[in-house]
N, C-alpha and C positions, 0 to 999 in steps of 0.2 A: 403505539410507539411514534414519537416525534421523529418525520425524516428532516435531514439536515441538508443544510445550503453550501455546494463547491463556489469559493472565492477565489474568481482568479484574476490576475495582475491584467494591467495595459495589454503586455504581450499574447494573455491566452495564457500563461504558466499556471498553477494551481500553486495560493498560496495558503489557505487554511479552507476550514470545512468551520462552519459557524452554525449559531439557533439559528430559526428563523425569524426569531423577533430582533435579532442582530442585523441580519438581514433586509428588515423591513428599514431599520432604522438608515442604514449606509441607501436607501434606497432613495425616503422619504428626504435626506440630507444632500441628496443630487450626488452623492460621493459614486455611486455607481449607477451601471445599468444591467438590468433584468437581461438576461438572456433564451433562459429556459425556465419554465413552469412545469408543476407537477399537474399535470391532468385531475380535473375534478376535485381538485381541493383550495379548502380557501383562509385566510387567516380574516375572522371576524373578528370588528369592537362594537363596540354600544353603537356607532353611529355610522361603522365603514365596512365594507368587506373587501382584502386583498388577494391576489390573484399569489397563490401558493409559490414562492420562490424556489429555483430548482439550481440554478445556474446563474450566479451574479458577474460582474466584469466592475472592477474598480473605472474610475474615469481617468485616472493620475497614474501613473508607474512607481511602485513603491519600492523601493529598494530594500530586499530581503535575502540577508546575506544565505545561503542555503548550505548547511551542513550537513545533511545527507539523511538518511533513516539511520535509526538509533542503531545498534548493533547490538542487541540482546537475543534470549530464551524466545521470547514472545515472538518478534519480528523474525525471527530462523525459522523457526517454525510453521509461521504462517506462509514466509518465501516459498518452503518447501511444500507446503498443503497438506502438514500436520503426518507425512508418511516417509518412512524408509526412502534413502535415495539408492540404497542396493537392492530393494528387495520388494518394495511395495508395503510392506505392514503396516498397523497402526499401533500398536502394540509395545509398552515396553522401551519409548522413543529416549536417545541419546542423542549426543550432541558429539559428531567425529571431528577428526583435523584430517584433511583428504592426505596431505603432507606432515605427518604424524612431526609432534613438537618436540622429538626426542633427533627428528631430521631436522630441524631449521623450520619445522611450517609457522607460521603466523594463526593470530588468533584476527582471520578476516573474514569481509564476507564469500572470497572467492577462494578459501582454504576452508570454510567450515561448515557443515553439513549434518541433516537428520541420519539419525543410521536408527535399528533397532539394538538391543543389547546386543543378541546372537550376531548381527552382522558387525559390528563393532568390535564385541571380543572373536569374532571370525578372524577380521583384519587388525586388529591388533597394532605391533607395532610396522605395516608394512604399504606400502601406496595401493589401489585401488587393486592396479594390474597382479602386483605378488600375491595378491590374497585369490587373485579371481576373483574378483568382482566388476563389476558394471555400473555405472551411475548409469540411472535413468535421465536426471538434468545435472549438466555441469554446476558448479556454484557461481551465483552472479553476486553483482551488488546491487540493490534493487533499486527503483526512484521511489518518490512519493509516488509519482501518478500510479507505478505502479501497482500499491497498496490502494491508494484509490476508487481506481479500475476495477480493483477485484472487492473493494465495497459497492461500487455502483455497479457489478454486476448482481448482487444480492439486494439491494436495497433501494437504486436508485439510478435504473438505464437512461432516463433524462442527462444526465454526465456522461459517459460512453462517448457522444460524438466530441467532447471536451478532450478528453482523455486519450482517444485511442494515438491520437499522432507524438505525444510526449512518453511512451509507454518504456521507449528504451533512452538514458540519459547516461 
């Protein structure tokens, strides 16, 4: 599996995640600089070998208007880590409104939540506390870096020391 190159702005922000023959190119073209390399790997040509890019930095401050992480299925999910926020399951997973939409809740990131079916039809149409129940994490709205972070802990801890200070935005 190709690992992929963390692009980030003048500031340090994190603005995409690229190939790394994209990467070579923003390199070769002085547009950025190298920061971090991936240990023991290398991008060869017929006549070169490149030192594996891990961590690029633009030279220029790009202005990238930032609209947030998307708000779907996929992305709740993974916020959550794919489990129950009453119960721990994995099983069966639903999608709650902590402030049920029949009260006023919003379809947001900080109203909406993994539940399993049982704890979902548990709670019903009622807040957290009537039903007795417990969130294990309250609902956030997440950043990129923090999807990220949680790529480059599986794939690519060379980013980690990138990440870790933009975690909460």
């Amino acid at each position: 599996m190709e690992k992929r190159v963390l692009v980030l702005n003048l500031d340090h922000s994190p603005v995409a995640v690229v190939s790394p023959q994209k990467a070579i190119v923003l390199l070769l073209l002085e547009k950025a600089n190298c920061l971090s390399v991936y240990d023991l790997l290398q991008i060869r040509t017929v006549s070169r070998s490149f030192e594996y890019p891990a961590v690029i930095c633009l030279k220029h401050y790009k202005n990238i208007p930032y609209r947030g992480v998307l708000l779907n299925r996929v992305n709740l999910f993974r916020r959550d880590r794919g489990e129950c926020q009453y119960c721990g399951s994995r099983r069966q997973l639903t999608i709650d409104h902590v402030v049920p939409r029949s009260k006023g809740g919003k379809s947001n990131w900080t109203n909406l939540t993994t539940a399993c079916h049982r704890c979902n039809v548990l709670k019903g149409d009622k807040s957290p506390e009537q039903a007795g129940l417990t969130m294990q994490t309250p609902p956030f709205k997440p950043s990129l870096a923090y999807f990220l972070s949680e790529y480059a802990e599986r794939q690519a801890e060379e980013w980690l020391p990138f990440l870790n200070s933009r975690l909460v935005q």
